[in-house]
LOFITOR-495613 format. One record per residue (C-alpha): residue number from 1; x, y, z. Coordinates in steps of 0.5 Angstrom, whole numbers, plus 500, padded with zeros to 3 digits. Example, Ala and Ser with C-alpha at 12.3 -4.5 7.8 and 13.67 -1.06 7.14 Angstrom:
REM LOFITOR-495613
rec num=1, x=525, y=491, z=516
rec num=2, x=527, y=498, z=514
END
This chain:
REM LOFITOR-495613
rec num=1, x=545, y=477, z=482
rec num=2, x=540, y=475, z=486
rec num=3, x=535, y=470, z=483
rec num=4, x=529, y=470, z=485
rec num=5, x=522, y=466, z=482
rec num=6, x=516, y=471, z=482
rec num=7, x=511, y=465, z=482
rec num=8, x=513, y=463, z=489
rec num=9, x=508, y=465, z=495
rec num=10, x=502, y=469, z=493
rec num=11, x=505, y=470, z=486
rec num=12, x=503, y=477, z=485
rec num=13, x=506, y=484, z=484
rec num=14, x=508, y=484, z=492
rec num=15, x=515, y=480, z=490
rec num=16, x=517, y=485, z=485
rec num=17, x=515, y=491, z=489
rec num=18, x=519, y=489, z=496
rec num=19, x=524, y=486, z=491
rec num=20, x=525, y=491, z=488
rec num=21, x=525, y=497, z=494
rec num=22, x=531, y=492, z=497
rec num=23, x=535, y=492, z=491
rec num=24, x=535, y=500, z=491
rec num=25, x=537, y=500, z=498
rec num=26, x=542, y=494, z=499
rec num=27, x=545, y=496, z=492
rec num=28, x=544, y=488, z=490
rec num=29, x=542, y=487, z=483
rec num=30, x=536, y=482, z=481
rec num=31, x=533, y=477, z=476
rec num=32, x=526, y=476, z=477
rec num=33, x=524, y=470, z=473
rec num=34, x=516, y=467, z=473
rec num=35, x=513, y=474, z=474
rec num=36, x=506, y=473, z=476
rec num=37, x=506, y=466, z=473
rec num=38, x=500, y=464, z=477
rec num=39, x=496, y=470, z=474
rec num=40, x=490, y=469, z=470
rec num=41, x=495, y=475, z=466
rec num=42, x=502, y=474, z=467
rec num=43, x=508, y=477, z=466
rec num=44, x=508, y=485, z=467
rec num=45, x=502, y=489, z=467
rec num=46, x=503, y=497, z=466
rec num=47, x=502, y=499, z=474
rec num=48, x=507, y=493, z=475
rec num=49, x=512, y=496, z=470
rec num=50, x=511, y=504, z=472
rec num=51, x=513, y=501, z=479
rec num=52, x=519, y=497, z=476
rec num=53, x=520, y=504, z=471
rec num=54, x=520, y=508, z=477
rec num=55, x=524, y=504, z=481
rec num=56, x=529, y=506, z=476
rec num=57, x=529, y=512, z=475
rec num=58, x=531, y=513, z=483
rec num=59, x=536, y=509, z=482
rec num=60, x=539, y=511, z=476
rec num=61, x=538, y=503, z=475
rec num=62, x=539, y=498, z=469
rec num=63, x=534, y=494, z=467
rec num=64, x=532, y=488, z=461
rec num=65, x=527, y=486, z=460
rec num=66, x=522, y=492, z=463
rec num=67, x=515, y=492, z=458
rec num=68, x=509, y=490, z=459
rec num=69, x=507, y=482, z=459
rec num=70, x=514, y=480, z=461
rec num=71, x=515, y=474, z=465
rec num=72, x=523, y=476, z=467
rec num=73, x=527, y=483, z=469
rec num=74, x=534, y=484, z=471
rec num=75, x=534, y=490, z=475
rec num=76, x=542, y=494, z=476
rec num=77, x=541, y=499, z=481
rec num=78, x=546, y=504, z=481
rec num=79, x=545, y=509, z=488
rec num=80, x=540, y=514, z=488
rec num=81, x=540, y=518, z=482
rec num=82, x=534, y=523, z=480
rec num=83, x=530, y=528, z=486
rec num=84, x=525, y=530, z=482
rec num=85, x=521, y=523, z=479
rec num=86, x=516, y=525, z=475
rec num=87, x=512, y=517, z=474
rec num=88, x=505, y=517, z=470
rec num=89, x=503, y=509, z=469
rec num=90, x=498, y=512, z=462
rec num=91, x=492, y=508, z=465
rec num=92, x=488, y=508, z=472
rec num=93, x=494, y=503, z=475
rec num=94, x=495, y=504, z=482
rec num=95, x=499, y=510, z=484
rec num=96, x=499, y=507, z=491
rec num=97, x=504, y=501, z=489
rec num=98, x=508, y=505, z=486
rec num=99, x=509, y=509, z=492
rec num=100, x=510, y=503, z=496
rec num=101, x=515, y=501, z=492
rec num=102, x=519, y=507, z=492
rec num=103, x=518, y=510, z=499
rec num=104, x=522, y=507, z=503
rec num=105, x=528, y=506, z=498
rec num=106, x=528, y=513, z=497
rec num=107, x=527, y=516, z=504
rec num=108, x=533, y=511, z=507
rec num=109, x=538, y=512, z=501
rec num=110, x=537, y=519, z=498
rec num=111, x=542, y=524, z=499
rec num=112, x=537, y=530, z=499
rec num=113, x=530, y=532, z=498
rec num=114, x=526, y=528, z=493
rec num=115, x=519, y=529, z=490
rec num=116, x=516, y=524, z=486
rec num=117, x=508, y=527, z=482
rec num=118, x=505, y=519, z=481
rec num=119, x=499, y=519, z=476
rec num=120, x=495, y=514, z=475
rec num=121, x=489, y=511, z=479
rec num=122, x=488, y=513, z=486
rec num=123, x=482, y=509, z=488
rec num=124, x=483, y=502, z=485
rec num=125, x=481, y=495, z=487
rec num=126, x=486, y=490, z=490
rec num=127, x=490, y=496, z=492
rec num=128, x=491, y=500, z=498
rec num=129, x=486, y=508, z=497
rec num=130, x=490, y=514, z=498
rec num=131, x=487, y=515, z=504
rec num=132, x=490, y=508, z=507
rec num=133, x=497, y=510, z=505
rec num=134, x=496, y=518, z=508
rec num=135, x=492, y=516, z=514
rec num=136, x=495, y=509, z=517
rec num=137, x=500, y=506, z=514
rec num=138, x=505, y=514, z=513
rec num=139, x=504, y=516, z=520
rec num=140, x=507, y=510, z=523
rec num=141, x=514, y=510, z=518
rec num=142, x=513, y=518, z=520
rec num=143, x=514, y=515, z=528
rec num=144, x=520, y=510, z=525
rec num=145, x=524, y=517, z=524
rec num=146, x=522, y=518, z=516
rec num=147, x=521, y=525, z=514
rec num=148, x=516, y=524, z=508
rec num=149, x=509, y=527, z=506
rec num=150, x=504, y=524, z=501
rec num=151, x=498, y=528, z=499
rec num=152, x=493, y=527, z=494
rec num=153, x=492, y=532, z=489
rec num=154, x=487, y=530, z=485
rec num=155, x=483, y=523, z=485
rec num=156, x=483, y=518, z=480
rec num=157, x=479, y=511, z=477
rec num=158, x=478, y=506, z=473
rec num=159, x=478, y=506, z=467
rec num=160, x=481, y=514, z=465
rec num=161, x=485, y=514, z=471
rec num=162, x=488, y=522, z=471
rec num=163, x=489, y=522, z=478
rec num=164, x=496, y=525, z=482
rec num=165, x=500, y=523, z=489
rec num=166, x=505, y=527, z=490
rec num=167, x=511, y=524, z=496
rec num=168, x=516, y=529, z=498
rec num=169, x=522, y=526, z=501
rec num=170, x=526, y=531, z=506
rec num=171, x=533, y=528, z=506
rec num=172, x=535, y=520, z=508
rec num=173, x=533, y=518, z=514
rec num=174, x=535, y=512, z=519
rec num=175, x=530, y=509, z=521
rec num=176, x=527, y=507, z=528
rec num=177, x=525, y=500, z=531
rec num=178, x=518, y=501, z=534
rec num=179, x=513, y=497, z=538
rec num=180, x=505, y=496, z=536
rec num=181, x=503, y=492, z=541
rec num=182, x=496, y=495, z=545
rec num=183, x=489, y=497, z=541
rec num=184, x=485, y=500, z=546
rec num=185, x=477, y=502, z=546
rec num=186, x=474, y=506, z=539
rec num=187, x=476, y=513, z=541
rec num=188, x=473, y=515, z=534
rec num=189, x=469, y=513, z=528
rec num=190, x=469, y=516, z=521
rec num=191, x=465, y=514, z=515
rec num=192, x=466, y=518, z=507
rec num=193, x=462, y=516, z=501
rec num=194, x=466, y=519, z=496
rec num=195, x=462, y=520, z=488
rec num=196, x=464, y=523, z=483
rec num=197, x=460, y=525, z=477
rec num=198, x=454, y=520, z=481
rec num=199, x=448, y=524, z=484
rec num=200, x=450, y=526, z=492
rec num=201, x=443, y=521, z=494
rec num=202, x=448, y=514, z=493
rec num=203, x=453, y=516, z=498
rec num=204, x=447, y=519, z=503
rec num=205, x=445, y=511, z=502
rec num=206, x=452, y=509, z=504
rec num=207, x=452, y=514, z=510
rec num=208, x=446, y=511, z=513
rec num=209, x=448, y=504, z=513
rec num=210, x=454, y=508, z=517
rec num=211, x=450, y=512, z=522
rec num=212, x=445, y=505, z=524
rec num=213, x=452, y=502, z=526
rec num=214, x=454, y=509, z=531
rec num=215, x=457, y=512, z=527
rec num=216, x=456, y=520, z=528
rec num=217, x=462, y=523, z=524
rec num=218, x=460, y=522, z=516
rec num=219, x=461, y=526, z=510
rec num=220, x=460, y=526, z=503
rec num=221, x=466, y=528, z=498
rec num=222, x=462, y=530, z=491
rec num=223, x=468, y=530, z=485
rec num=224, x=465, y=533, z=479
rec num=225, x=471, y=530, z=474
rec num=226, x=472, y=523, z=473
rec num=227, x=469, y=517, z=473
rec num=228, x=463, y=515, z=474
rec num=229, x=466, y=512, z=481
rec num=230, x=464, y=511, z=488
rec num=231, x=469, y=509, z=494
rec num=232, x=466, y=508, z=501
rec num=233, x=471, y=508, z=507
rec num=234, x=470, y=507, z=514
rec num=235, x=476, y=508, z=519
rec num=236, x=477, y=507, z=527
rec num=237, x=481, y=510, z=531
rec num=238, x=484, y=506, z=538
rec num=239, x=486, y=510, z=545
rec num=240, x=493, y=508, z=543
rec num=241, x=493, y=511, z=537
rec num=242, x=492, y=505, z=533
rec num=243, x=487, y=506, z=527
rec num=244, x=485, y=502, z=521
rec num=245, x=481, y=503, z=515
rec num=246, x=477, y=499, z=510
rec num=247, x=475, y=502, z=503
rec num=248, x=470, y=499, z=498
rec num=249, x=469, y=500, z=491
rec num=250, x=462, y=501, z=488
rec num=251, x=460, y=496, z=482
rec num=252, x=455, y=498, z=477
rec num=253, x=449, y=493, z=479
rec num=254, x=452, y=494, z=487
rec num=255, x=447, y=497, z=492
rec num=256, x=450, y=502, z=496
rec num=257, x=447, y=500, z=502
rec num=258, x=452, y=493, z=500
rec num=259, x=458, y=497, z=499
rec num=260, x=458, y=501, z=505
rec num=261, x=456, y=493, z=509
rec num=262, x=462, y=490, z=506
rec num=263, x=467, y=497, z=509
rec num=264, x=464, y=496, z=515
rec num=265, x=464, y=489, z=517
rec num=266, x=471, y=489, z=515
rec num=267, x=473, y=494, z=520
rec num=268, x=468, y=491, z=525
rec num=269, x=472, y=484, z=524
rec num=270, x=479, y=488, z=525
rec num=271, x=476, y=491, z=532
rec num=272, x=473, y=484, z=534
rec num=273, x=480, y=482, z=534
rec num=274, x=482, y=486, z=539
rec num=275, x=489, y=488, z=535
rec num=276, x=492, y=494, z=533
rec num=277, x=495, y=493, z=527
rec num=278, x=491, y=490, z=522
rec num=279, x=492, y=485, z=515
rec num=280, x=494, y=490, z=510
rec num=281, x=498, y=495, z=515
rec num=282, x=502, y=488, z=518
rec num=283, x=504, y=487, z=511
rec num=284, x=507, y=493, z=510
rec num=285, x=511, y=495, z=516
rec num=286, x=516, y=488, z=515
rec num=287, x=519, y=492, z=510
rec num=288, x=521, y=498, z=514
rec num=289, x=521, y=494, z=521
rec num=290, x=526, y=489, z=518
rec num=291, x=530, y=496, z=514
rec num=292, x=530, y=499, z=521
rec num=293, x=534, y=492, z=524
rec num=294, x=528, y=491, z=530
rec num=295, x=520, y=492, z=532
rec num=296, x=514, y=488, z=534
rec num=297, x=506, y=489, z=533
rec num=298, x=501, y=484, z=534
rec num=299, x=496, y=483, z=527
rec num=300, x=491, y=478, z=526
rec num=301, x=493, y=471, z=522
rec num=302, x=498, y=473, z=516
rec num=303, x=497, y=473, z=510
rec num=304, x=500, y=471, z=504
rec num=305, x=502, y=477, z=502
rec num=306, x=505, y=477, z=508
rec num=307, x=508, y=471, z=509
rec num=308, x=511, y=472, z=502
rec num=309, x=514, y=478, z=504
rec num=310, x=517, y=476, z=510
rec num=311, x=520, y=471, z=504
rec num=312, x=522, y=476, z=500
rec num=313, x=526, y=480, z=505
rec num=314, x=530, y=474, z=508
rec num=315, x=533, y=474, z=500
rec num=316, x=536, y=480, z=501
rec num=317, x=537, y=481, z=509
rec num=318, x=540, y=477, z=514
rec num=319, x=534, y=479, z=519
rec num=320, x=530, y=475, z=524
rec num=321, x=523, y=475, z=523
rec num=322, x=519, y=470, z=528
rec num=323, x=512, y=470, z=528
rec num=324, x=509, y=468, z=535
rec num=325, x=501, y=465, z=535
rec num=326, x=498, y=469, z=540
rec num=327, x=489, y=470, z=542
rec num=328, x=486, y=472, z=535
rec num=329, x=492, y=473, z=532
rec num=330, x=500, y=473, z=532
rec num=331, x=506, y=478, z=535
rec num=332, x=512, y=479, z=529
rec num=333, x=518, y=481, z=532
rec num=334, x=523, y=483, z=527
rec num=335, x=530, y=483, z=529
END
């Protein structure tokens, strides 16, 4: 078994999410000890847990230790088993990490079509939206050679959750290395206030915050089950077709004309570096990057989650990841 210490680098579920994503695809078992030891909950929340059930299910895996607060999994895969996994976290636990989990196992080892219906939250702070996952992250594993879908049949918050993803997998693929490397001038602007059960005015508030900043493209999506809940996301689009999104949850006592400025100074900060992939899509591409055996991109400095991951990866593959310090940022070449 390789052993590994959840409490290494950032800590955090991202080492079980890629530990476990890479002990489906190399069919190595693993023990994890000190899950998130360094958390002010350790051990295993229910969000972790589907991502470690779900895991299980599409590797018809043998598991100890998978219960809420564990501080230690063994996880046996045994090959891709189900092609109709049906996941539902019981809270408003991000249905975006589970997919992260699942996602690449699935569309590099399954032997036929596969479909996962994940419930749960769909918007949800310290994760990515739907719309990150659909819009930046998909099109890229989608340009590695994955043939993969991921729709959002219904939107889900905090605290009743009740949201639901659907990913489709049309059979195993191999993946390609690709280059990421030129951003370009801003082609497109796009601003969506999302309320749901809130009066229509907090997200005009937030569209106008958009609209002084040159944004011309803005909509309202009202969702009238659920919640209460507000979203604000800001997305941009590079002549080279590079795109970054950048969400904001509402808070009770939040201003709105806030949570849109929080967005907006975060998608400025990603275009002020001139770099077309930003901080959350670099650290989802080491995964597929290094499954692939190559590719490069240029992000800002990496972050923690990033520099675990790349941690992570070398347990289990003998790849090469060497980070390179280039203006405002780092080139990653993988393999």
């Amino acid at each position: 078994m390789i052993d590994i210490d959840g409490s290494e680098g950032e800590g955090g579920g991202q080492i079980l999410r890629t530990s476990l994503a890479l002990s489906i695809i190399t069919g190595q078992p693993m023990h994890m000890r000190r899950i998130r030891a360094g958390r002010p909950k350790p051990g295993l929340r229910r969000q972790h847990l589907a991502c470690v059930q779900a895991a299980a299910a599409l590797a018809n895996a043998e598991t100890r230790g998978a219960a809420v607060d564990s501080m230690s999994l063994e996880f046996v895969p045994h090959g891709i088993a189900e092609d109709d996994l049906v996941i539902d976290i019981g809270s408003a636990g991000s249905t975006t990490l589970v997919v992260q989990t699942i996602l690449v196992p699935a569309i590099v080892c399954a032997r036929r079509a596969l479909r996962a219906t994940i419930t749960g939250g769909t918007h949800n702070p310290m994760a990515p939206p739907f719309e990150f996952l659909d819009r930046v992250f998909m099109p890229r594993v989608v340009a590695m050679g994955a043939d993969a879908t991921l729709r959002c049949e219904r939107e889900g918050f905090a605290p009743a959750g009740g949201g639901k993803l659907v990913l489709e997998v049309a059979h195993g693929a191999k993946l390609s290395p690709i280059e990421i490397l030129e951003g370009g001038a801003v082609v497109a602007r796009r601003a969506t206030a999302i309320v749901a059960n809130l009066p229509p005015a907090i997200a005009e508030r937030e569209l106008d915050v958009a609209r002084a900043r040159g944004f011309t493209d803005c909509t309202v999506r009202t969702i009238e089950r659920g919640g209460p809940a507000n979203v604000f996301v800001a997305e941009a689009e590079l002549a080279s077709g590079a795109r970054e999104l950048c969400a904001e949850i509402g808070e009770k006592r939040l201003r709105a004309e806030v949570v849109a400025e929080r967005a907006l100074d975060a998608l400025d900060a990603y275009l002020a570096r001139g770099l077309p992939v930003g901080e959350y899509l670099a650290d989802q591409l080491l995964l597929p990057m290094a499954i692939a055996g190559g590719g490069c991109f240029r992000t800002g400095p990496l972050s923690l989650h990033a520099t675990t991951n790349i941690a992570t990866i070398a347990k289990f593959l003998d790849v090469t990841i060497a980070v390179t310090e280039i203006p405002n940022g780092v080139e990653v070449r993988v393999g």
